[in-house]
Structure formats: C-alpha cells, structure tokens
C-alpha positions in Angstrom: -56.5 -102.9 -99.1 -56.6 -100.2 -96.8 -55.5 -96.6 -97.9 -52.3 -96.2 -95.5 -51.4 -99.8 -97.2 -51.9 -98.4 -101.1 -50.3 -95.6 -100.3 -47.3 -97.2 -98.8 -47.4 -99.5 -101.7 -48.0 -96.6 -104.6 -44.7 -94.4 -102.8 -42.8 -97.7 -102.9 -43.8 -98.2 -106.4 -43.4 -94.7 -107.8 -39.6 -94.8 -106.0 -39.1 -97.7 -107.9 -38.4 -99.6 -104.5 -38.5 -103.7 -104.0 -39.8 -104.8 -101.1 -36.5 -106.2 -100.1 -34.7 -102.8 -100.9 -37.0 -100.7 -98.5 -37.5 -103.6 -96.0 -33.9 -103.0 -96.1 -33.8 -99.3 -95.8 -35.9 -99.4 -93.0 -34.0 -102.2 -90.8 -37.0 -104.8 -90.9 -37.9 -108.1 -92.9 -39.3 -108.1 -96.3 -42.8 -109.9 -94.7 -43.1 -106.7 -92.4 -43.0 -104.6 -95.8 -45.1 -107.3 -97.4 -47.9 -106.7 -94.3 -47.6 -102.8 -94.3 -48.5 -103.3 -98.0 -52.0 -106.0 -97.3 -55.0 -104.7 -96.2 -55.3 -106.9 -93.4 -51.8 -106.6 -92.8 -50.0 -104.6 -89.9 -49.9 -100.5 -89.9 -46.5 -99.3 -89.5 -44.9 -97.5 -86.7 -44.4 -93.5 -86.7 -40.6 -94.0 -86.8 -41.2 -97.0 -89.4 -43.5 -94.2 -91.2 -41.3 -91.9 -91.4 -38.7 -93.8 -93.0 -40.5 -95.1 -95.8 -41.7 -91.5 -96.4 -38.0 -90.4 -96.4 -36.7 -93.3 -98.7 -39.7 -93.1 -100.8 -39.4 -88.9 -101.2 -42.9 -88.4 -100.4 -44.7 -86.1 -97.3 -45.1 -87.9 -94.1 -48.5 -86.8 -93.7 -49.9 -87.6 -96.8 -48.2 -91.6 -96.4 -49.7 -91.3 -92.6 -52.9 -89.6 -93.1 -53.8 -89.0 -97.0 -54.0 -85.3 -96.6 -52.0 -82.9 -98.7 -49.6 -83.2 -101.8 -48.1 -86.7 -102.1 -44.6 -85.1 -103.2 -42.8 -82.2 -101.8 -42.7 -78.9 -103.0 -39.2 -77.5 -102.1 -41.2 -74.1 -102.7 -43.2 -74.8 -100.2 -41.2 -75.8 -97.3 -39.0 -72.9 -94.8 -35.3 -73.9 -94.4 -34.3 -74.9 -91.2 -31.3 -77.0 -90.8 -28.4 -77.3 -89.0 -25.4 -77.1 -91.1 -23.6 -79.7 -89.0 -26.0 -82.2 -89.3 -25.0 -83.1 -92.6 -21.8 -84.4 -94.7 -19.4 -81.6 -95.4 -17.3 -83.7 -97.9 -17.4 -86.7 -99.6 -15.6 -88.8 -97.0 -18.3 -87.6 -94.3 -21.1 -88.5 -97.1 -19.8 -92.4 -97.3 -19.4 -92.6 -93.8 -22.9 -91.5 -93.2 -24.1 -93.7 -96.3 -22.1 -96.6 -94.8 -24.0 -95.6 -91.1 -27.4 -95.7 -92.8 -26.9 -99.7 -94.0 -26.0 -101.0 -90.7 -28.9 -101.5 -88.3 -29.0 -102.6 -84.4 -26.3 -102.8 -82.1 -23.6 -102.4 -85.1 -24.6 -98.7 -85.8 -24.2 -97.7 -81.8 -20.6 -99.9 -82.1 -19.2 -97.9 -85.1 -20.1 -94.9 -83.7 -18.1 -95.7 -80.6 -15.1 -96.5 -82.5 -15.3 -93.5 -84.4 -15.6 -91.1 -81.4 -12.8 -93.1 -80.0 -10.6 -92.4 -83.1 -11.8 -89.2 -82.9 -11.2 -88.4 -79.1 
C-alpha cells in the first residue's frame, strides 16, 4: 500500500468513516474511495484531497504529503475568516448542510432558486 493510500485509509478510519459515507461526502463512487485506499489504486485529486482531509478533520498536508501533525492544533493556526462565509443561524446551517449532500448540477440549480427567492 502506498503511504498517501494508508494515510487516506488511517484518517477515514480514525473518523470513523465507511467508505460509502466519505465516497459520499466527497460526490464520488465507493470504488473510487476503495482505489484511493489500494496501493495500486488511483491517487486522488487536490480538490478530492482536500475533502477527505476536511471530512476526516485531519491537515491537508500531512494526508497529501506526510509531513507535519496528522491532527490540527487550533493553537496553532491564525484566524482568518470571513464572518459571512458561514451559517448565522440555524436555518442558514441546514440549508448549507442540505447544500453539502447534493452534488453536480443539483447544487448550481438550488442555488438559483434560492437567489431567485432571494432577488
């Protein structure tokens, strides 16, 4: 097995992830989880990367590279965010919840009809 694949595997693992689940997460099939996770398998893409690195709650460049702490250390990290980037109330936080689960054309449909509703 190669490392990006064990580590991909361990982070899925340690998340207590299925397959399925982050094959889900990340808008592909299981099998492309399943060859992520082989040795001989295919390497995922940077944006594919960066999902599972997300879902999983482990540093992109140690799932990408091996290099530094597998888990982040809030202390560690500047803030910089933009306030309006993120759910304000609950309603927001389902919508975005709701956003995340849809993949392909859907996502760029509901977002139309909520800038219609909104316009």
């Amino acid at each position: 097995m190669t490392a990006i694949a064990s580590r991909i595997r361990r982070a899925r693992s340690v998340a207590r992830i299925t397959q399925s689940e982050l094959a889900r997460r990340t808008g592909v099939q299981r099998s492309a989880v399943t060859q992520w996770e082989s040795g001989e398998g295919t390497t995922p893409s940077v944006v594919h990367l960066a999902q599972i690195a997300i879902e999983t709650s482990v540093c992109f460049e140690w799932l990408a590279t091996g290099r530094g702490p597998s888990r982040p250390d809030a202390a560690s990290f500047d803030t910089a965010l933009v306030i309006q980037d993120f759910a304000r109330d609950e309603i927001e936080s389902r919508a975005l919840n709701a956003l995340r689960q849809v993949t392909g054309k859907k996502r760029e449909v509901i977002v139309k009809v909520i800038e219609l509703l909104a316009g």
